[in-house]
C-alpha positions as CSV (number, residue, x, y, z in Angstrom):
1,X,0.0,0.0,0.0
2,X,2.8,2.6,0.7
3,X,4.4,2.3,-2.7
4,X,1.2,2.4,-4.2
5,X,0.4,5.2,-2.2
6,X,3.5,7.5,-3.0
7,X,3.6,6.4,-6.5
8,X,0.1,7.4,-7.1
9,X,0.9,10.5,-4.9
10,X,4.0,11.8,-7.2
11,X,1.6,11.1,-10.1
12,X,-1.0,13.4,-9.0
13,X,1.0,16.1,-8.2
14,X,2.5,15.9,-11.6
15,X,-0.5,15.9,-13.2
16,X,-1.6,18.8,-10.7
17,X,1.3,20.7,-11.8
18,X,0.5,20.6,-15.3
19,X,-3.3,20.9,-15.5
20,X,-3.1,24.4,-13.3
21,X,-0.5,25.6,-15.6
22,X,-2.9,25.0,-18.7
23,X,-6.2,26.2,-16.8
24,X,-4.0,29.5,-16.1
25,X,-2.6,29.7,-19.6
26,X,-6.3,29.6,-20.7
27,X,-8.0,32.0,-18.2
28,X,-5.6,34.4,-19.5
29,X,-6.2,33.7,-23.1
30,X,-9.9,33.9,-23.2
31,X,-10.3,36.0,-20.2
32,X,-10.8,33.2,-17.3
33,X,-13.9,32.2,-15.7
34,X,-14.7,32.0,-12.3
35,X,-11.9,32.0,-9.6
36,X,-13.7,29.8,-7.0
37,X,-15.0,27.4,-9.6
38,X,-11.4,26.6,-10.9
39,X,-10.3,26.4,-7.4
40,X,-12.8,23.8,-6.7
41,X,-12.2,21.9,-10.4
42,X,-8.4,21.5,-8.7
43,X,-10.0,20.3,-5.2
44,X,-11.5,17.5,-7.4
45,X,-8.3,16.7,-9.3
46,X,-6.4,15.8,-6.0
47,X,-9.2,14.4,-4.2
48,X,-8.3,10.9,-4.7
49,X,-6.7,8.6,-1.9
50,X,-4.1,6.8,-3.9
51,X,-2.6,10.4,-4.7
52,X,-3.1,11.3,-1.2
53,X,0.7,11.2,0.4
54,X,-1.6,11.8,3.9
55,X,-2.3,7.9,3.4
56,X,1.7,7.2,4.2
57,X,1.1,9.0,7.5
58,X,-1.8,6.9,8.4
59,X,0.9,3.8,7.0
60,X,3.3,5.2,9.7
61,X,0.9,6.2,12.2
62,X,-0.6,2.3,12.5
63,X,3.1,1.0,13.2
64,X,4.0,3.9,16.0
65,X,0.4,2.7,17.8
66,X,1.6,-0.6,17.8
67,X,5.0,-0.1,19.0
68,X,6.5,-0.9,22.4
69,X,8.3,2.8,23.5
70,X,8.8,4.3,26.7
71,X,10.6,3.3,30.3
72,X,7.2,0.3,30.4
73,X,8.3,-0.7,26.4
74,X,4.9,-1.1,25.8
75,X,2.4,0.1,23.1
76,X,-0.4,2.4,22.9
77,X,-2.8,-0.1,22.1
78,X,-4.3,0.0,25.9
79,X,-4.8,3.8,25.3
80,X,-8.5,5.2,25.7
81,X,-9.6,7.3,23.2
82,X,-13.4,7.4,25.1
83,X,-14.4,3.9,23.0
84,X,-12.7,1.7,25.8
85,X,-9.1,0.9,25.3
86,X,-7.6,0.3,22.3
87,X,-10.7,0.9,20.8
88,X,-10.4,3.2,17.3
89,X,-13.6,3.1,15.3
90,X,-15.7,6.2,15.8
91,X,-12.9,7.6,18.6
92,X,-12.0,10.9,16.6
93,X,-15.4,11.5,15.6
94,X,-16.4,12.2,19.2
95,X,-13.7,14.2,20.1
96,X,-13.0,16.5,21.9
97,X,-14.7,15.1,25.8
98,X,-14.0,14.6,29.1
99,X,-11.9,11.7,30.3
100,X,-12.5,11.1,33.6
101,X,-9.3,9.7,34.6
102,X,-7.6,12.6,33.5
103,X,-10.2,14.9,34.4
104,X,-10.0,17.2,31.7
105,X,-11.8,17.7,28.1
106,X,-8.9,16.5,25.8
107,X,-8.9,16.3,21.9
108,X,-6.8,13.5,20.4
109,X,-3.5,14.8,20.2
110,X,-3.8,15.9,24.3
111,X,-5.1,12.6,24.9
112,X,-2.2,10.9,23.1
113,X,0.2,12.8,25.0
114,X,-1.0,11.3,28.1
115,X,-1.2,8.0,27.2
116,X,2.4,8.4,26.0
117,X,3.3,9.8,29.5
118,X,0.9,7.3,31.6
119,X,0.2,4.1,29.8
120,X,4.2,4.2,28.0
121,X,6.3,6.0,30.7
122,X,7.5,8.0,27.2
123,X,9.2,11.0,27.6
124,X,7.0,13.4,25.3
125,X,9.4,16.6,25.8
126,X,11.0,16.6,22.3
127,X,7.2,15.8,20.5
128,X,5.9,18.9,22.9
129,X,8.8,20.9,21.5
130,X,8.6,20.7,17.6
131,X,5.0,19.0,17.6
132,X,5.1,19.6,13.5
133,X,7.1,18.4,11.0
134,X,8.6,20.4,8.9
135,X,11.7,20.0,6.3
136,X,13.9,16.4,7.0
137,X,11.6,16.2,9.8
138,X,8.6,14.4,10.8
139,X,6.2,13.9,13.1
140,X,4.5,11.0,15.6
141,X,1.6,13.1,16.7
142,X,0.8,14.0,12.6
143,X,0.9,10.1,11.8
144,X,-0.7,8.9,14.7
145,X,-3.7,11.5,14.2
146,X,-3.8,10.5,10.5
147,X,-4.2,6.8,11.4
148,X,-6.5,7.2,14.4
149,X,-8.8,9.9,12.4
150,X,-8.9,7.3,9.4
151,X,-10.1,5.0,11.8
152,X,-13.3,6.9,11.4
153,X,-13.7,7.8,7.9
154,X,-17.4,8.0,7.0
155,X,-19.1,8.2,10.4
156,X,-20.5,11.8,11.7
157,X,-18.6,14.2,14.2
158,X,-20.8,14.0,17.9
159,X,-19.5,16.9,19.7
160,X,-20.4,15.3,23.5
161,X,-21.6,18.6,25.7
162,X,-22.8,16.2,28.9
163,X,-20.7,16.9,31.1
164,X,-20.2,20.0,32.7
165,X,-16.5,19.9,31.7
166,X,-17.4,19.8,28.1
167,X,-20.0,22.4,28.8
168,X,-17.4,24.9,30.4
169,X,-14.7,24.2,27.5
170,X,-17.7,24.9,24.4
171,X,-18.1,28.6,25.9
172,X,-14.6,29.0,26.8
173,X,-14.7,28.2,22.8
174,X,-17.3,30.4,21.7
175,X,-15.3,33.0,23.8
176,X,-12.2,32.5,22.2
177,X,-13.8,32.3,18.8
178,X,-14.6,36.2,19.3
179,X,-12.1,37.8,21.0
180,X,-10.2,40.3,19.2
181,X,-7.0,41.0,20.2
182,X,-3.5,41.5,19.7
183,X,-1.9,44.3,16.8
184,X,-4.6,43.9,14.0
185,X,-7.1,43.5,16.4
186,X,-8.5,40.2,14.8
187,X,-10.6,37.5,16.3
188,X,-11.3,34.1,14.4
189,X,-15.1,35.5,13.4
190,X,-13.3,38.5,11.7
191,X,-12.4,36.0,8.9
192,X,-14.7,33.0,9.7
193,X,-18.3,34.4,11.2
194,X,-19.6,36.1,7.8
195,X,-20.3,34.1,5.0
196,X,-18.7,35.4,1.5
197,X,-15.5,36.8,3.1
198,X,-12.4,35.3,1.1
199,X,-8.8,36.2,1.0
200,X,-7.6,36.7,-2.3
201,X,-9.2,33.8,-4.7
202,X,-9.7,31.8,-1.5
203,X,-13.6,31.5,-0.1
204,X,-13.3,31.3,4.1
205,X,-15.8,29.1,5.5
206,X,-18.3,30.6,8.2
207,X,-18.1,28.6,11.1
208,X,-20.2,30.4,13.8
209,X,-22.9,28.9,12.7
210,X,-24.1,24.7,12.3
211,X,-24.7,23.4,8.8
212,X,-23.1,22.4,5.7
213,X,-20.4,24.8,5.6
214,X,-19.0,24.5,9.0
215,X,-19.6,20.6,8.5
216,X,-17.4,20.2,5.2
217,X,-14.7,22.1,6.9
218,X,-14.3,20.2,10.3
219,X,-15.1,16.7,8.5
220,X,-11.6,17.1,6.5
221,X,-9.2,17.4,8.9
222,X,-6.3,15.9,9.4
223,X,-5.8,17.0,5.4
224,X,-2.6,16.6,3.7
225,X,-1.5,20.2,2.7
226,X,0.0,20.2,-1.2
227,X,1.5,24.0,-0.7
228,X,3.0,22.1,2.6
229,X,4.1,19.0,1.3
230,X,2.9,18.2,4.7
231,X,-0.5,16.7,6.9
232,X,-1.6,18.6,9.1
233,X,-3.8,18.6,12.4
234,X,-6.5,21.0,13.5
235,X,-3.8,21.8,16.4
236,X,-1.7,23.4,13.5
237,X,-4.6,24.6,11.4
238,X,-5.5,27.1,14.8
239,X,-2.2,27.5,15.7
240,X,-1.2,28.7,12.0
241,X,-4.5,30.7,12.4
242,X,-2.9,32.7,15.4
243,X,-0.1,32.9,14.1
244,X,-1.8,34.9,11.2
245,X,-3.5,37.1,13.4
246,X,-0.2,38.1,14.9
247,X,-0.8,36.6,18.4
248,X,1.4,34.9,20.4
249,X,1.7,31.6,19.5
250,X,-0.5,29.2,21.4
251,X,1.4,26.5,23.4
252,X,0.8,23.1,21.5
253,X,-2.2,20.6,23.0
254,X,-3.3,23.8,25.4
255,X,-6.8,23.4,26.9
256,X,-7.6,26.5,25.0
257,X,-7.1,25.3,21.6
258,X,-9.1,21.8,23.1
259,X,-12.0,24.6,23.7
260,X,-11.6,26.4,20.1
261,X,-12.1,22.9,18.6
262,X,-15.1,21.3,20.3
263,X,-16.9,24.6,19.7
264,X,-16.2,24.3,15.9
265,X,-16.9,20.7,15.9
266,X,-20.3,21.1,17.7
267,X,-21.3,23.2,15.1
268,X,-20.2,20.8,12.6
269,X,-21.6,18.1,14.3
270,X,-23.2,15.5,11.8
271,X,-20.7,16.7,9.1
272,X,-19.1,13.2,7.5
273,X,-15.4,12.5,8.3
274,X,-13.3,12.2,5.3
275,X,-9.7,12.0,6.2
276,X,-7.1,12.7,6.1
277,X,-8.4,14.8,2.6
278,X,-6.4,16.6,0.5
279,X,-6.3,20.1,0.3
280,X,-3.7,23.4,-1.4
């Protein structure tokens, strides 16, 4: 499957290459036609799993969960992810909750974290540190989301709100979604709670409110990122959307991000998982 995979994936993004460079040649011949309908005809042309290099993080992801690491040289396969341990199928698509052993409202890469520190004894300082991959670098947490987010491909998001917990961390969402702050005095809603705002050729999704729009967005993530050459986590996705906004840069698997995402995932609750996608 891995060859496959990255044979099919270095096909498609040759193929990618070339068809935007002939759509562009011909937009400026006969004049072009819509921007956001040729950026959706390229979403089709690399929506396709065997040219989806996100599919050798989920490869890599399955072999780290079943690997003995830490000081206890065991695996993560006893690791709750609020199906029971070891238990994979419909995990990510409930996330964030509360766990009650840890009691706290975790999404999947905080909840990884502690299993790594409590069921492995692994020391998670360096992962903690440069949580991303970037160039000759990797990452656990990206394959390990990849593959456990897979897991779930085709069932609905449930954003849980039961517990009290969960309840406090959905308005300490909403709340975060709104604040403005920091030099250009932007919040999240200054690009994301209107619909029809865009940046550039690119249409931003409103996510303040449930339904389709916010639905399609949360489903695809983890999403392999072609301008990247990367996959990438909703922890990145918010943390690159700080970053943006010129605010300090939030500290990776804070509760506060946790808080950002179940509120965008309750309003994309019933959205369809489909990941990791593809996306520029």
């Amino acid at each position: 499957m891995r060859s496959k995979a990255l044979g099919g994936a270095l096909a498609g993004l040759a193929a990618m290459a070339l068809t935007l460079g002939l759509t562009a040649l011909g937009s400026a011949q006969d004049g072009g036609g819509s921007g956001e309908a040729e950026i959706e005809r390229y979403r089709k042309m690399i929506d396709d799993p065997m040219a989806n290099p996100g599919y050798l993080n989920v490869d890599r992801g399955e072999a780290l969960w079943a690997e003995a690491r830490g000081e206890k040289k065991v695996s993560l396969e006893t690791c709750d992810l609020g199906e029971g341990p070891g238990a994979l199928e419909g995990a990510y698509a409930k996330l964030p909750r509360y766990f009650q052993d840890a009691d706290q409202v975790m999404d999947l890469e905080q909840r990884l974290l502690w299993c790594m520190e409590k069921v492995q004894a692994f020391d998670t300082k360096a992962i903690k540190a440069k949580p991303f991959s970037g160039p000759g670098r990797g990452s656990d947490m990206e394959d390990l989301v990849a593959f456990i987010a897979n897991k779930s491909n085709d069932m609905k998001i449930e954003a849980p709100l039961s517990h009290p917990k969960e309840q406090e961390a959905y308005k300490l969402g909403e709340a975060l979604f709104f604040r403005r702050s920091a030099v250009m005095d932007f919040s999240c809603a200054t690009c994301h709670g209107e619909a029809g705002k865009r940046i550039r050729l690119q249409g931003l999704p409103q996510l303040d409110r449930p339904g389709p729009t916010a639905q399609a967005t949360m489903a695809t993530w983890p999403t392999y990122r072609v301008s990247q050459s990367a996959t990438r986590t909703m922890q990145h996705r918010l943390w690159d959307c700080y970053r943006q906004m010129r605010m300090p840069a939030p500290d990776y698997a804070s509760e506060a991000i946790t808080a950002v995402t179940l509120y965008l995932n309750k309003n994309a609750e019933g959205g369809e998982l489909k990941v990791p996608s593809i996306k520029r």
